[in-house]
C-alpha positions in Angstrom: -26.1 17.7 16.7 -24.6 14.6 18.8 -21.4 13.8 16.5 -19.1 10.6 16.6 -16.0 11.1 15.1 -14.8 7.3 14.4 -10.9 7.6 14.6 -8.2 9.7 15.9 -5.6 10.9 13.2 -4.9 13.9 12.0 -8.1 14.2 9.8 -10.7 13.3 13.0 -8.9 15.3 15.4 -9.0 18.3 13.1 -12.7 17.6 12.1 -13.8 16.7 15.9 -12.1 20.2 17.2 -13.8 22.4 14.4 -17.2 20.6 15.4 -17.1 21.5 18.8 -15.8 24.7 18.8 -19.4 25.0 16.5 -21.4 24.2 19.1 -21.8 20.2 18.9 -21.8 17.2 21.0 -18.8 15.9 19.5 -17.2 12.3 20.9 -14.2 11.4 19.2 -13.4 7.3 19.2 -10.4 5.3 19.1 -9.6 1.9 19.4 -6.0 2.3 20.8 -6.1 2.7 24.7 -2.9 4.2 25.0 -3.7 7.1 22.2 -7.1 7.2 24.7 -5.7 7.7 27.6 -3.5 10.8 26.2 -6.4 12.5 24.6 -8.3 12.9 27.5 -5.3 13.4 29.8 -3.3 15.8 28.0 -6.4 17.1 25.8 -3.7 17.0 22.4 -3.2 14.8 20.1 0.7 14.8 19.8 1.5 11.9 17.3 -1.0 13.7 14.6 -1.5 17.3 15.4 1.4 18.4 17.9 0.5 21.5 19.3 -3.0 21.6 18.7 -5.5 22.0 22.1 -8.3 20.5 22.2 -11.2 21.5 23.5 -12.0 20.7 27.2 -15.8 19.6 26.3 -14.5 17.2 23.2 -15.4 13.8 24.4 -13.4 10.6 23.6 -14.5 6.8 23.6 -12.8 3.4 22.9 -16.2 1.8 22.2 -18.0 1.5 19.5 -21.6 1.1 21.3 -20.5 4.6 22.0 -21.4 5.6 18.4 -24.3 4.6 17.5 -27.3 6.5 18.9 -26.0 9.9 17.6 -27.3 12.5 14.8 -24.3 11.9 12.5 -21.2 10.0 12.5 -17.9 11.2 10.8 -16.0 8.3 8.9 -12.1 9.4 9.3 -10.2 6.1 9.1 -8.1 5.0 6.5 -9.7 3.1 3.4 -8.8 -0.3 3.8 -10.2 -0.3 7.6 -13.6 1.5 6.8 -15.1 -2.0 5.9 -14.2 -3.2 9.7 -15.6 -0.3 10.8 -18.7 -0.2 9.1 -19.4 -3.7 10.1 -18.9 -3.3 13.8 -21.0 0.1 13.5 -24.1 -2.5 11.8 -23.3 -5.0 14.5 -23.7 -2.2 17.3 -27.0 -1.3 16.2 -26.6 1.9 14.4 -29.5 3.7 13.8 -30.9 4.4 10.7 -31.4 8.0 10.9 -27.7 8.4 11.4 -26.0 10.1 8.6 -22.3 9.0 7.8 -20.4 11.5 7.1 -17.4 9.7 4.9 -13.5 12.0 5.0 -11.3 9.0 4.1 -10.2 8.9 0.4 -9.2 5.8 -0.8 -10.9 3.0 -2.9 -10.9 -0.7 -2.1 -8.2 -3.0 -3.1 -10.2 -6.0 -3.2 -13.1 -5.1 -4.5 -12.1 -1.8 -6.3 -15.3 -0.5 -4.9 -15.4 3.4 -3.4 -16.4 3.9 0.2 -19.8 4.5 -0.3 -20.3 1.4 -2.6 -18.7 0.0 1.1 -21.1 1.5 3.2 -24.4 0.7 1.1 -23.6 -2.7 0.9 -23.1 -2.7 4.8 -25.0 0.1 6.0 -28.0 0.2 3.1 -30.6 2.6 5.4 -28.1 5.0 6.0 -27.6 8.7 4.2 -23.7 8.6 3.1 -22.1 12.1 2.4 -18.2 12.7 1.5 -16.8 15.7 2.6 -13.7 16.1 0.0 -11.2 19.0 -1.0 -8.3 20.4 -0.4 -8.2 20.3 3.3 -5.0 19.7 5.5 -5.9 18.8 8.8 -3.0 20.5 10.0 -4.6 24.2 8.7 -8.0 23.4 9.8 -6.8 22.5 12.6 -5.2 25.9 12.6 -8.3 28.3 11.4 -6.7 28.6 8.2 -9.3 29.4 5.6 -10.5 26.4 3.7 -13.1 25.3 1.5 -14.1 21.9 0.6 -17.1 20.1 -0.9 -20.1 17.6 0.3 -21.3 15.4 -1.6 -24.5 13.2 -2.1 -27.1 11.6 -3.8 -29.5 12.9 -1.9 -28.9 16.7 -2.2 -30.8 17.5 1.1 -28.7 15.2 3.0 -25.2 17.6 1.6 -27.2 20.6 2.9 -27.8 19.4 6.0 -24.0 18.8 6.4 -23.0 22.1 4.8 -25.2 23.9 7.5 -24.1 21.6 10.3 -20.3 21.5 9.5 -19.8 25.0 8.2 -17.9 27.7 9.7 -16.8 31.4 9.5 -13.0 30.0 8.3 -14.6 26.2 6.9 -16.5 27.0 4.0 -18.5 24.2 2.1 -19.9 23.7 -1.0 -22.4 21.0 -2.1 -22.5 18.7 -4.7 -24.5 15.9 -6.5 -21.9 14.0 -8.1 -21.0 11.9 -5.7 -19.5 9.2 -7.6 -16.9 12.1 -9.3 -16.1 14.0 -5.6 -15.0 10.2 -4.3 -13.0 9.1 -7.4 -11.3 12.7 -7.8 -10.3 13.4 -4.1 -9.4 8.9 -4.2 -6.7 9.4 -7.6 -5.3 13.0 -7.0 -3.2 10.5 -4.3 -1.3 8.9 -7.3 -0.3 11.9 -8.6 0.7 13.7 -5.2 2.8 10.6 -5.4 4.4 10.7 -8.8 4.6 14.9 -8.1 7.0 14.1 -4.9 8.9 11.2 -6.7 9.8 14.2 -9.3 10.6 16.4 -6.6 12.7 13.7 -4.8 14.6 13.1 -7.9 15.1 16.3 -8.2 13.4 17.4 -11.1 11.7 20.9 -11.3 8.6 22.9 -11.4 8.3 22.3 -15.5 7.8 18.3 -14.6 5.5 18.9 -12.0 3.2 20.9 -13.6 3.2 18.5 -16.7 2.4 15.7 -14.1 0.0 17.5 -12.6 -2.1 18.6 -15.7 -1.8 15.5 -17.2 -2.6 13.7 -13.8 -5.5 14.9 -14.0 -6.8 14.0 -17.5 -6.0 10.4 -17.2 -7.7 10.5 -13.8 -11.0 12.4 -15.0 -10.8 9.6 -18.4 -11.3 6.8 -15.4 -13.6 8.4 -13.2 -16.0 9.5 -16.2 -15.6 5.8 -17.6 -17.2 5.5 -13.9 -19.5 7.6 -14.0 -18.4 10.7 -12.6 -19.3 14.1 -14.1 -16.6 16.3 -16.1 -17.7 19.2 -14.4 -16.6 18.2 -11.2 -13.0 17.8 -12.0 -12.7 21.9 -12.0 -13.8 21.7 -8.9 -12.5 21.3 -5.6 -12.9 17.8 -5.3 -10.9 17.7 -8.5 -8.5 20.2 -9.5 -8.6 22.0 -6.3 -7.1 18.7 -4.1 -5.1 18.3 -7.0 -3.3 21.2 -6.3 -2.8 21.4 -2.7 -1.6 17.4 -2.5 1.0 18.4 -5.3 2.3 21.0 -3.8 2.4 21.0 0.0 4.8 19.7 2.4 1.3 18.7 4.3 1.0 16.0 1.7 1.7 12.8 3.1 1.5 11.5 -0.5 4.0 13.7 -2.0 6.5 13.3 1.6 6.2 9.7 0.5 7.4 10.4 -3.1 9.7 12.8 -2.4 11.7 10.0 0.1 11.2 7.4 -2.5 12.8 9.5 -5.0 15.6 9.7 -3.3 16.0 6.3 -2.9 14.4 5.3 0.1 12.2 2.1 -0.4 8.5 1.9 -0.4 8.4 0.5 3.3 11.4 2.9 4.6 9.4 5.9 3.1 5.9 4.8 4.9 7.7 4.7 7.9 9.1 7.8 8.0 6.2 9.7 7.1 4.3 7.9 10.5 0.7 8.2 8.8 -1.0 6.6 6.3 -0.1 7.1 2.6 -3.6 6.5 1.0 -2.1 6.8 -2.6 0.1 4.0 -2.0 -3.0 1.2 -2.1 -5.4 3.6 -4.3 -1.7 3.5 -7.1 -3.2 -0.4 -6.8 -6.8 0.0 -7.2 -6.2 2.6 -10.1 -4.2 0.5 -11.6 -6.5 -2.7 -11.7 -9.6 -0.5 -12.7 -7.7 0.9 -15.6 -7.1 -2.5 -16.6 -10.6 -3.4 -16.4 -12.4 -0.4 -18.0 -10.0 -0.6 -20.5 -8.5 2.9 -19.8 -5.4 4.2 -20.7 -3.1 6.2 -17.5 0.5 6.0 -18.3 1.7 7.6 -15.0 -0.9 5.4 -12.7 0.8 2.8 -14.6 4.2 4.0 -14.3 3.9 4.4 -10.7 2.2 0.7 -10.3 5.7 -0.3 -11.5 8.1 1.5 -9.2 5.9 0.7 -6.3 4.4 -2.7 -6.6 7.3 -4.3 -9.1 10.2 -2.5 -8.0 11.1 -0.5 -11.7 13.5 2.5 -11.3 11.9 6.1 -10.6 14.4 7.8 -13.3 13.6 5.0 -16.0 9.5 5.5 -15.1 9.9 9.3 -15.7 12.4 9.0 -19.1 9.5 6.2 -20.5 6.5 8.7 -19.8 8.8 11.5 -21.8 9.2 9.0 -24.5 6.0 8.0 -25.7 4.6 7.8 -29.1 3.9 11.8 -29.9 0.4 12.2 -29.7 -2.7 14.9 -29.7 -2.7 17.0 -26.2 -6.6 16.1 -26.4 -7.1 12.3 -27.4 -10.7 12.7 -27.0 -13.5 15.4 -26.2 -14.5 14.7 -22.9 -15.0 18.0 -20.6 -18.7 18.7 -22.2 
């Protein structure tokens, strides 16, 4: 396949290597000129995957005419950019037959819409698949054995992926619930979050596995009130990113906690991590649609306040622990 990968972090570079090495036509796009000029002079990407070579046949581009006349092109910007993006990709005449292949995770602070609702509002003719799971660039990048999802309405459109994008170490699975893969590899951000503002206060395994199990009921309550499917939530979409955002140092969401648990501000923890924190702005968006499907999600809520209203982390933590005493199971959902 001819493959665009639009963006250069960690995630695209990662992605854009295992394609070629598969045999595509891979161009990777970036619209920083200096970060161009180093990828195809040094063939590495230092600021995101230090040490990682590049193939010599990996392409790069800092237009986006560039883009639009391949088989498939691989969304890896952050969330609040893929609107932009998507626009100047419609304005650049992509073609119809192109499939978007979506790896940002992430939903919409304005509109609290996910990034497929983005892209068929924008981009209405085009097949939209999110790949999702628990996937560090920095081990794919790597040849570490990993396994993720694709997801679709279309089910032959998630096979066509899993054939393209599969490899002997990059194993994918497919799925139909599209709506559920977004929203659960979107949410696990908040709790990768709260899991590293535990671990920055220095609280121990006991807290982090109750924020973790819990995380993930109030996050499957929302993204069923959605319409996401229960089943999906064992998955590795669900539970499976769950886990390896909670617990790896990989985890730009739980770096970011960890540094705001020890006191660093919101800003002074961003900065120090150098990438984007996606959980940061999805804490936001979870948050609001809580509010608005009428959901309960005491840690979503808890973390709104320490990021967005300034509350202290300790006092967040010591209000979760003293809640009205209730039933583990509030209601029968995982059918």
């Amino acid at each position: 396949m001819k493959i665009a990968v639009l963006g250069a972090g960690s995630w695209g570079t990662a992605m854009a290597r295992l394609l070629v090495k598969s045999g595509h036509d891979v161009c990777m796009y970036t619209n920083s000129l200096d970060q161009l000029k180093i990828l195809e002079t040094k063939k590495e990407n230092p600021d995101y995957l230090p040490g990682i070579s590049l193939p010599e046949n990996l392409t790069y581009t800092g237009k986006i005419q560039d883009l639009v006349d391949k088989d498939c092109v691989v969304n890896a910007v952050p969330t609040d950019a893929c609107r932009e993006v998507f626009q100047e990709l419609k304005e650049a005449g992509l073609g119809k037959d192109v499939i978007l292949v979506n790896l940002a995770k992430g939903i919409e602070n304005k509109s609290l819409r996910r990034i497929s609702e983005i892209a068929e509002e924008i981009l209405p003719d085009n097949a939209f698949v999110s790949l999702t799971g628990p996937s560090h660039a920095e081990e794919v990048a790597r040849d570490i054995p990993t396994a993720v999802c694709v997801a679709s309405k279309n089910i032959e459109d998630a096979k066509k992926i899993q054939k393209e994008f599969s490899t002997e170490m990059f194993r994918i699975y497919t799925n139909t619930d599209l709506i559920g893969a977004e929203l659960g590899g979107s949410l696990k951000n908040i709790i990768a979050l709260a899991a590293g503002l535990s671990d920055g206060l220095g609280y121990g395994d006991n807290t982090k596995a109750a924020l973790m199990t819990r995380g993930m009921y109030e996050i499957s309550k929302l993204a069923i009130e959605l319409g996401g499917k229960p089943v999906t939530f064992h998955g590795l979409s669900g539970m499976g990113d769950l886990i390896v955002t909670c617990t790896s140092m990989h985890s730009r969401n739980r770096r970011c906690g960890i540094l705001i648990g020890q006191g660093k501000s919101v800003e002074e923890a961003i900065k120090e991590v150098g990438m984007v924190v996606e959980g940061i702005k999805t804490t936001k968006s979870a948050y609001d649609l809580s509010r608005k499907m009428s959901v309960n999600m005491p840690i979503t809520e808890k973390l709104y306040g320490v990021l967005y209203e300034g509350k202290d982390p300790r006092q967040a933590v010591y209000s979760l622990m003293t809640r009205d005493s209730k039933e583990e199971i509030e209601e029968v959902f995982f059918l």
